[in-house]
N, C-alpha and C positions, 0 to 999 in steps of 0.2 A: 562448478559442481553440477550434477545429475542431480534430478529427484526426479521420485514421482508424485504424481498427482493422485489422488481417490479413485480417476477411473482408467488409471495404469498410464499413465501419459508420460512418458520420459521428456524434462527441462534439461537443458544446458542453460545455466545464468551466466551473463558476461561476468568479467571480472574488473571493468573499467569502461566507464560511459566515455563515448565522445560529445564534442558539445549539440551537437544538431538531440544526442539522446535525451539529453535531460529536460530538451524543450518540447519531448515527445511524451516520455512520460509524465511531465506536469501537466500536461492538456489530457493525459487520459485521466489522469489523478480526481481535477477539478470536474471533469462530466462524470466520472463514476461517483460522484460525491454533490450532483447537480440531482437538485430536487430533493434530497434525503434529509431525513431528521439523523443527525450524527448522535446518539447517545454514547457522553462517555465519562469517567472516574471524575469532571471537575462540574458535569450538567450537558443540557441538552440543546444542541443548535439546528436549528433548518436552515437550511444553504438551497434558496430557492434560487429557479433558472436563471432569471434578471441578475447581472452581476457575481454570482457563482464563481471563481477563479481559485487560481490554482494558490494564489497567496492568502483567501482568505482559509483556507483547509489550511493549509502551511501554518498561518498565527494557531491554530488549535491546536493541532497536531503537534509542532517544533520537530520538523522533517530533516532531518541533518545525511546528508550524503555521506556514503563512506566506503572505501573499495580497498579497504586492508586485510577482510575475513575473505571467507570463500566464493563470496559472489559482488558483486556491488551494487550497493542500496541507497536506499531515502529508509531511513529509520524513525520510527517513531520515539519522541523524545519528551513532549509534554503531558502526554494525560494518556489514557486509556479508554480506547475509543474503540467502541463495542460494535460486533458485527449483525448479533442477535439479540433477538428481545428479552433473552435470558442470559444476558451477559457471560454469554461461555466463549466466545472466540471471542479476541482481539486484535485490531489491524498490529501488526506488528512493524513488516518490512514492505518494501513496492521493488519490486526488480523488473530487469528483464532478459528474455533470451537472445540467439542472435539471431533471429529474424525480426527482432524490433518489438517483439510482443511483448505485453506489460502485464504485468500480473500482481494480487496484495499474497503474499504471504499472512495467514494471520494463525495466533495461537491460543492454546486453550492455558490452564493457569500449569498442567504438566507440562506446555509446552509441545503439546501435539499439533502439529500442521494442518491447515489445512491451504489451498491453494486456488487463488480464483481469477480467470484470466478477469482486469479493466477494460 
């Protein structure tokens, strides 16, 4: 599938990860999520730099792969995990395009996109 981005930026998302992908996007996952206070629907975690990884975002989140819809994802499956300090976007999905780049999809509660490269 095509989108766009906020500042007109045309994606293509794969449709099915190979394995070397998913060991790419878990390492952008865990540095974009390195140092941050994660606030989200069950409370609030800091994930500092020491030991940071891609399975402790994983236990919060409950990331579940899935390449049956239009693109193929890591979905977000346990809690609602807030982008902003006003809790208006939320991480939804992680994709990527085919240059390997990784991006979160996140949405607002209409389900408005918004899109931001990891």
């Amino acid at each position: 599938m095509t989108t766009t981005t906020d500042n007109n930026q045309r994606l293509t998302f794969l449709k099915e990860w190979k394995p070397y992908q998913f060991k790419r996007m878990e390492k952008f996952i865990a540095a974009h999520f390195r140092e941050k206070r994660l606030r989200t629907s069950h409370g609030d975690y800091y994930l500092p730099n020491v030991g940071t990884n891609y399975k402790k975002v994983n236990n919060i989140m409950g990331l579940a792969y899935t390449s049956t819809g239009i693109w193929a994802c890591y979905g977000v499956c346990n809690t609602e995990p807030y982008f902003d300090l006003r809790n208006v976007y939320q991480y939804a999905y992680f994709v990527m395009d085919k240059e390997d780049n990784c991006y979160a999809i996140l949405q607002d509660k209409d389900e408005k996109e918004l899109i931001i490269p990891l």
